[in-house]
C-alpha positions in Angstrom: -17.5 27.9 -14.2 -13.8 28.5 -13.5 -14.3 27.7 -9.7 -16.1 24.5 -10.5 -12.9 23.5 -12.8 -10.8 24.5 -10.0 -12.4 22.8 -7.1 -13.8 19.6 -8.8 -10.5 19.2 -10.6 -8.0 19.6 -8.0 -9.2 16.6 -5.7 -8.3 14.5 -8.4 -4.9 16.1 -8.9 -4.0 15.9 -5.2 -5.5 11.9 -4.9 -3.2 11.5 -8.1 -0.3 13.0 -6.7 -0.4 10.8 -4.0 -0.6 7.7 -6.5 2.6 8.6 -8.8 4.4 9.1 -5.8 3.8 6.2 -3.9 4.9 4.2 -7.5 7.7 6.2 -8.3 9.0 5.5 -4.8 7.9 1.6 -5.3 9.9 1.9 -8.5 13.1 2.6 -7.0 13.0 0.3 -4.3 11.6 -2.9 -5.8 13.5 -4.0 -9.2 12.7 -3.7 -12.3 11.0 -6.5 -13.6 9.6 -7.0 -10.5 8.1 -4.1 -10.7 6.6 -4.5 -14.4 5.1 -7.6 -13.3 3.3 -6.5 -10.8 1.8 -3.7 -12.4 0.9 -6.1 -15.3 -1.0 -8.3 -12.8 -2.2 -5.5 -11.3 -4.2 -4.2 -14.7 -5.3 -7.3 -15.8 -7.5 -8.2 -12.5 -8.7 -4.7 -13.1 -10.9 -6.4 -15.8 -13.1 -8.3 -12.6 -14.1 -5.6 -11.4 -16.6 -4.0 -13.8 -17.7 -7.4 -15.3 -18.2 -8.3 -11.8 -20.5 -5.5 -11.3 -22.3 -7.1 -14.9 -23.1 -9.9 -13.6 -25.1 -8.2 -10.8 -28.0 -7.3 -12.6 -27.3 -3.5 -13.7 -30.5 -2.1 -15.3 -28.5 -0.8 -17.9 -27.2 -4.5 -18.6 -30.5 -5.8 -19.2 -31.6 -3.0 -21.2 -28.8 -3.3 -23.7 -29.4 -6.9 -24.2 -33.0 -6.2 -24.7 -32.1 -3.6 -27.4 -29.1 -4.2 -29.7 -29.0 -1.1 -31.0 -28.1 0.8 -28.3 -24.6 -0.8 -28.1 -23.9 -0.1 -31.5 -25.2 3.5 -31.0 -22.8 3.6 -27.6 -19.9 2.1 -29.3 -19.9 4.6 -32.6 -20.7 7.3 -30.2 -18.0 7.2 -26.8 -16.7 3.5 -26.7 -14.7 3.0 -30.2 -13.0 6.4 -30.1 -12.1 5.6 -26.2 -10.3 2.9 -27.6 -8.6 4.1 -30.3 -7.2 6.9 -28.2 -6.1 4.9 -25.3 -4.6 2.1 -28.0 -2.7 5.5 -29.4 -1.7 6.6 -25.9 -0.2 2.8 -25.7 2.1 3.3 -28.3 3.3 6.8 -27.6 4.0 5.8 -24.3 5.8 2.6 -25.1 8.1 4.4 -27.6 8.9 7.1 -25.1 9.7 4.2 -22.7 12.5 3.2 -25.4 14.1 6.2 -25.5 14.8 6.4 -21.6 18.2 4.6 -20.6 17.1 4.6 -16.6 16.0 1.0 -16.3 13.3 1.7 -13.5 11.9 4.6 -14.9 11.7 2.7 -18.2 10.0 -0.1 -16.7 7.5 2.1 -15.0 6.4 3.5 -18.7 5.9 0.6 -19.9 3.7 -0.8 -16.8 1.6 2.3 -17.1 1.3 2.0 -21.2 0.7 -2.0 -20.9 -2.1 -0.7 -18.1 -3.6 1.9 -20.8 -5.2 -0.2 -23.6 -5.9 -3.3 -20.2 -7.5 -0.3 -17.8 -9.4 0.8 -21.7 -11.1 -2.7 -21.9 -12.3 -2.5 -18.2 -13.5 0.9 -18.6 -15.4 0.0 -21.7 -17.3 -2.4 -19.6 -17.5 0.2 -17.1 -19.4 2.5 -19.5 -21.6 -0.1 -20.7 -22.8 -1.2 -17.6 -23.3 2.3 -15.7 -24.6 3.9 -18.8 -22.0 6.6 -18.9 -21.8 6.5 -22.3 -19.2 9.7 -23.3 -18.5 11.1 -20.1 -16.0 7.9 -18.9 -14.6 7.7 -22.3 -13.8 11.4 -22.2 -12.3 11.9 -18.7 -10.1 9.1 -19.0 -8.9 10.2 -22.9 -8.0 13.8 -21.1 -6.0 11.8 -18.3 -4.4 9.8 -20.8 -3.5 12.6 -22.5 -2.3 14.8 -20.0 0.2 11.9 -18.7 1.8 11.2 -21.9 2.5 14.8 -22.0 3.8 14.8 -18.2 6.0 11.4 -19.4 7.1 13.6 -22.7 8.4 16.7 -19.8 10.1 14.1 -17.5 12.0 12.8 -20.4 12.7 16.1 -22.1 13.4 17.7 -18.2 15.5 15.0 -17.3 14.3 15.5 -14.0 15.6 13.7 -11.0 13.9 10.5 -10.0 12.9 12.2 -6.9 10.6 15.2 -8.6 9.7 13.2 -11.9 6.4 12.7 -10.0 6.0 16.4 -9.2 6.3 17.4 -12.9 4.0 14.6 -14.1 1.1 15.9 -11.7 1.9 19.1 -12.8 1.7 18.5 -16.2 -1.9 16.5 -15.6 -3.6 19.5 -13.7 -4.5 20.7 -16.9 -6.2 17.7 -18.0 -7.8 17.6 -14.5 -9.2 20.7 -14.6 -11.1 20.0 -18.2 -12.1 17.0 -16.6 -13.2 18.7 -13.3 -15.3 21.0 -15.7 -16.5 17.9 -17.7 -17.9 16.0 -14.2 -19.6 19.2 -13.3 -21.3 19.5 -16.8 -22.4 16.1 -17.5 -23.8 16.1 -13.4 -26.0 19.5 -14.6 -27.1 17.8 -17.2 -28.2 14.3 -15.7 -30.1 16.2 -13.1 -31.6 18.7 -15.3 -35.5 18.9 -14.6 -34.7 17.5 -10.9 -35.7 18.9 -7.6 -33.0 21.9 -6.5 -32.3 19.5 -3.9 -30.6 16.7 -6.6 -28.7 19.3 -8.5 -25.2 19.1 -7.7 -23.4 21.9 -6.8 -19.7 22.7 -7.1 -18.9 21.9 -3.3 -20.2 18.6 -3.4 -18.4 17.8 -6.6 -15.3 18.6 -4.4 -16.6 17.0 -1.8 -17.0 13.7 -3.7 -13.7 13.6 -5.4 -12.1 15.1 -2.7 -13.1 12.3 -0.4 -11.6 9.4 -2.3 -8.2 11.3 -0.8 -8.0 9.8 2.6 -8.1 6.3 1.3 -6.3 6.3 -1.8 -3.8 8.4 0.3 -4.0 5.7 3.0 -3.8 2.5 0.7 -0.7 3.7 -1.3 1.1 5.2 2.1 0.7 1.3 3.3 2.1 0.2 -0.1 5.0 2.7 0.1 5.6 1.5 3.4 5.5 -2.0 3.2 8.2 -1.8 0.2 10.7 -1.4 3.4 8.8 -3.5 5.9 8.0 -6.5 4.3 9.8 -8.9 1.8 9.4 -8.4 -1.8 6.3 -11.4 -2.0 4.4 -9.5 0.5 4.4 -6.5 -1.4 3.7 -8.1 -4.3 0.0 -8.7 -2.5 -0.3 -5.1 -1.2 0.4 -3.5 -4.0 -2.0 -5.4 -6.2 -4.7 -5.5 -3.2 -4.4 -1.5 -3.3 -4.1 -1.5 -7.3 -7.8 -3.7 -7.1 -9.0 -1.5 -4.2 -8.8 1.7 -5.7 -9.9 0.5 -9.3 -13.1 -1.1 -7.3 -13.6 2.8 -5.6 -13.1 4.4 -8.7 -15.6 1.6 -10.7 -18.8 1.8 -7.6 -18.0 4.3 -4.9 -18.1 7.5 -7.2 -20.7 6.7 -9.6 -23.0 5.6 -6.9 -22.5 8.8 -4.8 -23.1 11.2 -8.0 -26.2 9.2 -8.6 -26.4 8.9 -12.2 -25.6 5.1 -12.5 -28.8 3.2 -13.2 -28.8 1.2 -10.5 -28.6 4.0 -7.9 -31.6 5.4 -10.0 -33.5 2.5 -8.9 -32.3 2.1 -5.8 -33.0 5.5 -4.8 -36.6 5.1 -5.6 -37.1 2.1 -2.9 -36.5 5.0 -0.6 -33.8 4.7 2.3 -33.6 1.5 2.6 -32.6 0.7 -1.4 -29.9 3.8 -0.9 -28.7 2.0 1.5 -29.0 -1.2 0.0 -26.5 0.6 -2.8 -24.0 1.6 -0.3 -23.7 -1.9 1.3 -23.3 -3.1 -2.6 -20.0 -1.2 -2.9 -18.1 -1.8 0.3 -19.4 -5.4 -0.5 -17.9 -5.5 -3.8 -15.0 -4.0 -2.7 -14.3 -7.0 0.0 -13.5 -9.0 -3.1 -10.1 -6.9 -3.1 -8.6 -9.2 -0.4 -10.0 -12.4 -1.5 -8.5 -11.6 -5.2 -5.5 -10.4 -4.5 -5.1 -14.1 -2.0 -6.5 -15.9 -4.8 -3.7 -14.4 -7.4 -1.5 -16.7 -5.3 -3.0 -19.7 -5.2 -2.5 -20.8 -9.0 1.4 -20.2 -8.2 1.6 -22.4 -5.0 -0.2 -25.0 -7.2 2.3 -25.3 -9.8 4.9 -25.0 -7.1 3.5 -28.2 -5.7 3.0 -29.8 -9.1 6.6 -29.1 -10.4 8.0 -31.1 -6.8 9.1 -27.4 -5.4 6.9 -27.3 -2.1 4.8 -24.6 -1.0 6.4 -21.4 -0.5 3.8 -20.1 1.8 2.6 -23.2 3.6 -0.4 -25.2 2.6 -2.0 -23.6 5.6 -2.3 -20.4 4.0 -3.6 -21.7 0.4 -6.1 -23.7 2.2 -7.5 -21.2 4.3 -7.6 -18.6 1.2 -9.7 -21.2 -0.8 -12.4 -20.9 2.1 -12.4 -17.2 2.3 -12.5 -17.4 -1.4 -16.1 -19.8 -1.0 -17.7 -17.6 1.7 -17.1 -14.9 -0.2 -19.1 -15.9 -3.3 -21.6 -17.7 -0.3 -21.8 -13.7 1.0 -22.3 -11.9 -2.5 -24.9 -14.7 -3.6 -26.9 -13.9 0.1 -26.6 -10.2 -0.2 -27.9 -10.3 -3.7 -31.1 -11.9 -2.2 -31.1 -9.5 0.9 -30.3 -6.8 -1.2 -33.8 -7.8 -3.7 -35.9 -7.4 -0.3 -35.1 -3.4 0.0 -35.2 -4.3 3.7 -32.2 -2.3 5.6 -31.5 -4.7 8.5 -32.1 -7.6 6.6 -29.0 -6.3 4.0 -26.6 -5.6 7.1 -27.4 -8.7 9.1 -26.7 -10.7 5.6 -23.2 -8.9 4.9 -22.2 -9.1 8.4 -23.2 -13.0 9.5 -21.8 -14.2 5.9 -18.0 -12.1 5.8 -17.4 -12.4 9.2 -15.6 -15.8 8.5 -14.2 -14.6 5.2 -13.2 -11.5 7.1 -11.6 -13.6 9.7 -9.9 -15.7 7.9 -8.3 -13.2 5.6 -6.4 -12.1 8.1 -5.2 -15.0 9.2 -3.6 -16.0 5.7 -2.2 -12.2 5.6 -0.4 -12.9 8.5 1.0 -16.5 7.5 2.1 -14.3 4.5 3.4 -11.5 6.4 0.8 -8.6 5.7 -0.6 -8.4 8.8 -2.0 -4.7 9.4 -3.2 -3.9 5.7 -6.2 -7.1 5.7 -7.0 -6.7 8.7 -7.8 -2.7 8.2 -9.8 -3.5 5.5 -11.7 -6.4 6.7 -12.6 -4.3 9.8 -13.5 -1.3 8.1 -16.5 -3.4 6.5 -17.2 -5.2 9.4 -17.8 -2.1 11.5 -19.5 -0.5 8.4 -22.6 -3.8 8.4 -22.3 -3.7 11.9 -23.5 0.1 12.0 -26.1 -0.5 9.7 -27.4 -3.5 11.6 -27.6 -0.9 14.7 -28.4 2.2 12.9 -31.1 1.8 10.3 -30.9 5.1 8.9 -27.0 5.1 8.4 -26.4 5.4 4.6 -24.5 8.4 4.7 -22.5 7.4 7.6 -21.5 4.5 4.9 -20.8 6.5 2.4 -18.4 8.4 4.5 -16.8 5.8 6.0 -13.7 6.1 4.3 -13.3 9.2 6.5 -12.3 7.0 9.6 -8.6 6.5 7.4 -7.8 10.2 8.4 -6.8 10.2 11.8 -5.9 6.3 11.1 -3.7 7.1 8.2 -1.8 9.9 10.9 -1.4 7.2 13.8 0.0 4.8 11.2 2.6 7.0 10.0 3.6 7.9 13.6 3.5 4.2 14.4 6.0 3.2 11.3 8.0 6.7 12.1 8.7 5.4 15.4 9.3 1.8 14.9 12.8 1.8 14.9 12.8 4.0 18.3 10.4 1.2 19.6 12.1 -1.5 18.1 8.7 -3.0 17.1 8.5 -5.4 14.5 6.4 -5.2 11.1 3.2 -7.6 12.6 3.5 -5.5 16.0 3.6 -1.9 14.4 0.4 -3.4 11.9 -1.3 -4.7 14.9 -1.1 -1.9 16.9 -2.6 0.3 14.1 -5.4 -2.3 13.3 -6.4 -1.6 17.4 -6.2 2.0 16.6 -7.9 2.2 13.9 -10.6 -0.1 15.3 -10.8 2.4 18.3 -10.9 5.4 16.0 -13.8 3.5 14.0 -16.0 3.3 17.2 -15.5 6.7 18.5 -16.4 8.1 15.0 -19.7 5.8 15.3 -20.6 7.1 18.8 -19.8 10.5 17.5 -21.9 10.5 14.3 -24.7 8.4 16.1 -25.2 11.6 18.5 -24.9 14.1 16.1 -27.5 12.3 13.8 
């Protein structure tokens, strides 16, 4: 028992290590209320993404609605205490942000306290579509818990700006630990009466919080690096991109891999090709990430116009964002029909013929905006990922574990932007010359897990 709270809970501590450094770093570079705002804008498109995943026909969905009491029996049980705690958590952490004179530090309190009871809403949703039930509400009560202490020990530490993320992580292992204890548990229990085969065990449980790491630690290095590259707008749309990103991993990449979601239930039971038919679902929803995050921009250009100020970004870029926007929705409305058939092949063709434009345009308006490398990575991470499943019928896993190709892409990046200077290569060149990389990478990984199959 005390190596499963070890090893379950100490991915999560290292992945969230990564996080509040990359945003303590943001929140010395960018300003202040800069900062706020976009970690405001950040939480409230965090709401999409689980009613998104409503509207997609969850069995659990359709079983609430069919049965009223559940949701009362779910909301008296995990959903009303999860909000009470997280509404508490809010106010703590707002009145500790009062106290602190450093402006930045201040505003990054408040961004994470107004992202509590925002993030508490979503996750609600969350549980009620997945059918969760206590187990969301009580990991994310224990991580709210554990960071208003970490907050409490920065402020009473008075640490330097520098290791105020060190004690905060330090101060959450703790919390992580119960939590890693609380995944392993409630996984027991789900699979109780299962096949040996379906039980988890504690290495996979590290193994499946342990492999968000290379692409949450991949997102926020490209956020922590484009607060030097790129002017303050264009970091504006990283940062919320990765924000969205990592909220649509947390929402449909780990629930579908521990398989206790209803919908991987089902799926599961179609046999390979509905487990794959899952995986496609969450790299599918999470190629909204670009479109939202270009979208987020859009209402502002308008009023721009309206109010006689031009656009700031060209009309180029707002137009083209409007039709990735419309083959997205053109996409997810075809894979939902590909998806029905069970039919491997028939799902990959589908997600690759209808985001290829979306996935070439996004790019495109990236680069008008000046974030050229972090879109296009994405978009061709998906692309290769359809394109593998078109060629490879049996390659579910190989989706699942695609995230893996960010490791030695997330190292040639950092050498890239460490020698830039050296090189005297601009931002678009040193993000071009990674997207090629990473691309490269991406095959040889293919070939490589294609032989080994």
């Amino acid at each position: 028992m005390l190596r499963a709270i070890v090893l379950v809970g100490s991915g999560e501590v290292i992945a969230r290590a990564m996080s509040l450094l990359a945003f303590m770093y943001l929140a010395r570079v960018l300003e202040a209320p800069t900062f706020g705002i976009l970690g405001i804008a950040s939480s409230c498109i965090a709401i999409l993404v689980p009613i998104t995943e409503l509207g997609y026909g969850i069995p659990a969905t359709r079983s609430m609605a069919e049965d009223p009491t559940r949701f009362r029996e779910l909301w008296n049980a995990a959903l009303f205490p999860k909000l009470a705690a997280v509404f508490l958590a809010f106010a703590v952490v707002a009145i500790m942000a009062s106290w602190v004179d450093d402006t930045r530090l201040k505003t990054l309190l408040l961004g994470n306290a107004l992202f509590i009871p925002i993030g508490a809403f979503s996750l609600v949703w969350a549980a009620y579509a997945l059918d969760a039930h206590g187990w969301i509400a009580g990991e994310r009560i224990l991580q709210a818990g554990a960071y208003v202490v970490g907050v409490l020990l920065v402020i009473r530490t008075d640490a330097d700006v520098i290791y105020q993320p060190l004690v905060l992580v330090a101060s959450a292992a703790a919390g992580q630990m119960l939590l890693g204890l609380l995944v392993y548990r409630r996984l027991q229990r789900a699979h109780a009466g299962g096949s040996a085969g379906n039980v988890p065990t504690v290495s996979g449980g590290f193994r499946l919080i342990l492999g968000r790491m290379p692409i949450t630690f991949f997102i926020h290095g490209a956020v922590a690096a484009s607060g030097l590259l790129l002017p303050l707008k264009d970091v504006a749309v990283v940062v919320i991109a990765a924000r969205v990103f990592l909220l649509g991993m947390s929402f449909t990449h780990v629930p579908g891999s521990v398989a206790f979601s209803g919908i991987v239930r089902e799926m599961s039971e179609r046999g390979p090709g509905g487990l794959a038919a899952t995986h496609v679902a969450m790299i599918s929803g999470l190629s909204i990430t670009g479109c939202v995050a270009v979208a987020l921009l859009i209402p502002a250009e308008l009023i721009r116009v309206l109010a006689g100020e031009g656009y700031a970004h060209g009309s180029t870029a707002v137009a083209l964002a409007c039709i990735a926007l419309a083959l997205q929705i053109a996409h997810l409305t075809m894979f939902r029909v590909a998806a029905a058939s069970g039919n491997e092949e028939r799902i990959g063709r589908s997600m690759l013929i209808w985001s290829l434009p979306a996935y070439l345009i996004l790019p495109v308006t990236a680069h008008l905006w000046g974030v050229t490398g972090v879109g296009v990575s994405i978009c061709a991470a998906e692309m290769i990922a359809a394109a593998a499943l078109v060629r490879y019928p049996g390659i579910a896993l190989f989706l699942k574990e695609c995230s893996v190709w960010t490791v030695p892409g997330g190292v040639v990046l950092a050498a890239i932007l460490a020698l830039q200077d050296t090189l005297n290569l601009s931002a678009s060149a040193s993000f071009g010359a990674w997207t090629v990389l990473f691309l490269v990478v991406a095959a040889v990984m293919n070939r490589f897990r294609s032989a080994t199959a």
